[in-house]
mmCIF file of the C-alpha atoms, coordinates in Angstrom:
data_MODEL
# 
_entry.id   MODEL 
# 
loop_
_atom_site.group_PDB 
_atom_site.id 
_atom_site.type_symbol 
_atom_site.label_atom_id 
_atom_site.label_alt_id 
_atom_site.label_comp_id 
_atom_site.label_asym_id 
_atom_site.label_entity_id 
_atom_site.label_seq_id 
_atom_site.pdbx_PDB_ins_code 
_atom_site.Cartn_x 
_atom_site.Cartn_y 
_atom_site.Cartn_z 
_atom_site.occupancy 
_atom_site.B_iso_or_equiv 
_atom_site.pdbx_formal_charge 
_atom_site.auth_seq_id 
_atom_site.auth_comp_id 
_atom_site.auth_asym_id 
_atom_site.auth_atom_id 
_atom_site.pdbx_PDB_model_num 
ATOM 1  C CA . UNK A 1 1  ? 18.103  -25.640 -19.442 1.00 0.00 ? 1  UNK A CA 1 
ATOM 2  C CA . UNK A 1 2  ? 14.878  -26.972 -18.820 1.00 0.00 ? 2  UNK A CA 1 
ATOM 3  C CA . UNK A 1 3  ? 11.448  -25.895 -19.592 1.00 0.00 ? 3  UNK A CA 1 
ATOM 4  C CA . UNK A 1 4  ? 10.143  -24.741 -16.780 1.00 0.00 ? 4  UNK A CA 1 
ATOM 5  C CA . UNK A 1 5  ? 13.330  -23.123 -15.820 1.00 0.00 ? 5  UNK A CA 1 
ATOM 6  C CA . UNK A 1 6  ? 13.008  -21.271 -19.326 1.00 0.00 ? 6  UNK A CA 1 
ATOM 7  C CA . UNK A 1 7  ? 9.215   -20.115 -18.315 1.00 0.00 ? 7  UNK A CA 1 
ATOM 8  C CA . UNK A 1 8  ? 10.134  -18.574 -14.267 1.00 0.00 ? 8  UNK A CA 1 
ATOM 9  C CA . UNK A 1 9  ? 13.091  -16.695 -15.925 1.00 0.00 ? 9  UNK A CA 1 
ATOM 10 C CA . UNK A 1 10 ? 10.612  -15.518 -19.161 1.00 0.00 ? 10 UNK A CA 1 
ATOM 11 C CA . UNK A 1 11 ? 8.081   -14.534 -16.311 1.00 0.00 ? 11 UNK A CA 1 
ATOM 12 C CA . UNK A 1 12 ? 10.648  -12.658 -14.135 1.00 0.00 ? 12 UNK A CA 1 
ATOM 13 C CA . UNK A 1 13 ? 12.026  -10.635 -17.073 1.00 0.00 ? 13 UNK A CA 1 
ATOM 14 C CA . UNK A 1 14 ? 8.742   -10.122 -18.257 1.00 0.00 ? 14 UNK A CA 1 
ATOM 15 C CA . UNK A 1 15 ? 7.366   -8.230  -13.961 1.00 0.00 ? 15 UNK A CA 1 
ATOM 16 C CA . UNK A 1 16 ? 10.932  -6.879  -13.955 1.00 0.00 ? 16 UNK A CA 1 
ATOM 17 C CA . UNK A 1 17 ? 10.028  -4.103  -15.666 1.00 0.00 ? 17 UNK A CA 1 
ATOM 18 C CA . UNK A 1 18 ? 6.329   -4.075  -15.140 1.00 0.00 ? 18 UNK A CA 1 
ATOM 19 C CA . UNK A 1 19 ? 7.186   -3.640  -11.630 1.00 0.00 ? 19 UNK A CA 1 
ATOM 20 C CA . UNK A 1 20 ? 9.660   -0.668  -11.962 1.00 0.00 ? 20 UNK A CA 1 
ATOM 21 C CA . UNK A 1 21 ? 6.924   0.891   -14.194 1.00 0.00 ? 21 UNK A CA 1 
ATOM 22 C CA . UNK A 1 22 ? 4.211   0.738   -11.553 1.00 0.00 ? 22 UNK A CA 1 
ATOM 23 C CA . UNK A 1 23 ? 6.366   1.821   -8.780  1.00 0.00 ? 23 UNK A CA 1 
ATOM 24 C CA . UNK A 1 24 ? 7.031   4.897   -10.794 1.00 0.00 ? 24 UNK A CA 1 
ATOM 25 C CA . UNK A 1 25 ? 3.697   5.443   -11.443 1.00 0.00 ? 25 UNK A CA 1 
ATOM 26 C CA . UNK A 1 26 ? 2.656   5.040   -7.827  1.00 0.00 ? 26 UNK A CA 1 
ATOM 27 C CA . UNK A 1 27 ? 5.505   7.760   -6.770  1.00 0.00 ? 27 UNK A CA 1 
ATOM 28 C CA . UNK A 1 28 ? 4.814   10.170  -8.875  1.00 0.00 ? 28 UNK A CA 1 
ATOM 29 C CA . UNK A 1 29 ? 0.939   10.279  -8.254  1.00 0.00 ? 29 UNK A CA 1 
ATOM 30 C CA . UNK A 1 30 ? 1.903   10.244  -4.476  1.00 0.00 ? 30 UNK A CA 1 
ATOM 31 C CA . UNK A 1 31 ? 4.194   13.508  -4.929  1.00 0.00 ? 31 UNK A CA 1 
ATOM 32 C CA . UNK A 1 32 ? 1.462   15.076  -7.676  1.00 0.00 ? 32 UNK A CA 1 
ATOM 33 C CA . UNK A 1 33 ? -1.266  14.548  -5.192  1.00 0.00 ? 33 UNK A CA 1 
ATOM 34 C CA . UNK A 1 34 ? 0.320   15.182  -1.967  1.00 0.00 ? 34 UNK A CA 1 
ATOM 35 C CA . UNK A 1 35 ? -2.113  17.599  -0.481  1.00 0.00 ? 35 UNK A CA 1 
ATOM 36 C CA . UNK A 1 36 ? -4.470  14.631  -0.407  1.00 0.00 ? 36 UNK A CA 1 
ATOM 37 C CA . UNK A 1 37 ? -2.456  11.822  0.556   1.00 0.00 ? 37 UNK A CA 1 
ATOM 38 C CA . UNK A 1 38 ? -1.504  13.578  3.836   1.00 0.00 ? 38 UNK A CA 1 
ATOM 39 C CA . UNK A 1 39 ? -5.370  14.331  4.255   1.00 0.00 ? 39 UNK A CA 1 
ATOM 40 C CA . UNK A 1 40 ? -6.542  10.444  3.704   1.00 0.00 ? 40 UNK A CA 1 
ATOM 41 C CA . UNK A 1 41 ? -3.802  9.718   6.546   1.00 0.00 ? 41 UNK A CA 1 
ATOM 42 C CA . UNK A 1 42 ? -5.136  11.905  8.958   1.00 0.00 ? 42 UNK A CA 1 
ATOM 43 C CA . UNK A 1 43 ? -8.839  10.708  8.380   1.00 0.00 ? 43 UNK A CA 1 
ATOM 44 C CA . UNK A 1 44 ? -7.185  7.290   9.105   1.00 0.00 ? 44 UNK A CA 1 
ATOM 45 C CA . UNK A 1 45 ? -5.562  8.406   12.104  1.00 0.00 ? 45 UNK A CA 1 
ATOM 46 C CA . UNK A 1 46 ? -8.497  10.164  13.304  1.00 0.00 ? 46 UNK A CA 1 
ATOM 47 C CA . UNK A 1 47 ? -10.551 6.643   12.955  1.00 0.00 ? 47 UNK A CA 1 
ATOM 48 C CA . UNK A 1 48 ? -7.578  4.525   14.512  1.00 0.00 ? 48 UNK A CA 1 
ATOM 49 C CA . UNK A 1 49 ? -7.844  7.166   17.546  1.00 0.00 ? 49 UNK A CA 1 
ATOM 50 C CA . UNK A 1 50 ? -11.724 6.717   17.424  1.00 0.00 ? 50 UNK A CA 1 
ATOM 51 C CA . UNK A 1 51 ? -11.877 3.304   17.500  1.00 0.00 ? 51 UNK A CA 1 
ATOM 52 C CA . UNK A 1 52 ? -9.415  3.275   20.419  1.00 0.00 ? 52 UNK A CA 1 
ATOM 53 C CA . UNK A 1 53 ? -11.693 6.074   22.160  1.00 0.00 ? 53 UNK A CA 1 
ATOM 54 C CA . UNK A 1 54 ? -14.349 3.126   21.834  1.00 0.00 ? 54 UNK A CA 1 
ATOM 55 C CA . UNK A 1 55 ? -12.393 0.469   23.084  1.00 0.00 ? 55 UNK A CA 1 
ATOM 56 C CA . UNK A 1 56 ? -11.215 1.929   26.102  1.00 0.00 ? 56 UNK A CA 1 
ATOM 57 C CA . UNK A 1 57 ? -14.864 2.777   27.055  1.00 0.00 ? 57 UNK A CA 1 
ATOM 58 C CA . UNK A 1 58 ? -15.849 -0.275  26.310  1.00 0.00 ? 58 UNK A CA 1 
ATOM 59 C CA . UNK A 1 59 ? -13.059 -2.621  28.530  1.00 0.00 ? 59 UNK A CA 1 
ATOM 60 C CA . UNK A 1 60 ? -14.528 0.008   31.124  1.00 0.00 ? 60 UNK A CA 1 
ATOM 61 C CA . UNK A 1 61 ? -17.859 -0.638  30.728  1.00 0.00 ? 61 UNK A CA 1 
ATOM 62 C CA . UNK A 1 62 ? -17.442 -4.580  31.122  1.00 0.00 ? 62 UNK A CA 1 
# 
């Protein structure tokens, strides 16, 4: 096997589990904060329906 084939399989075994480790972590402080996940969604929502609000008065104005 060649060197460099040696180094992508080194590197993939090596964010294999790096990977699975952050995805846990990211899970489980989505379902331990919950509460305020579902509240930072809404405040986006609320600005995506804004920001359309604005844009439909505006393409009337012009």
């Amino acid at each position: 096997m060649s060197e460099q084939k040696k180094t992508k399989k080194n590197k993939k075994t090596t964010m294999f589990p790096l990977g699975i480790v952050l995805l846990i972590l990211g899970v489980s402080m989505i379902l331990a904060w919950w509460p305020d996940v579902v509240s930072v969604f809404r405040g986006l929502l609320g600005i995506a329906l804004a920001l359309g609000g604005l844009l439909v008065l505006y393409s009337l104005n012009k």
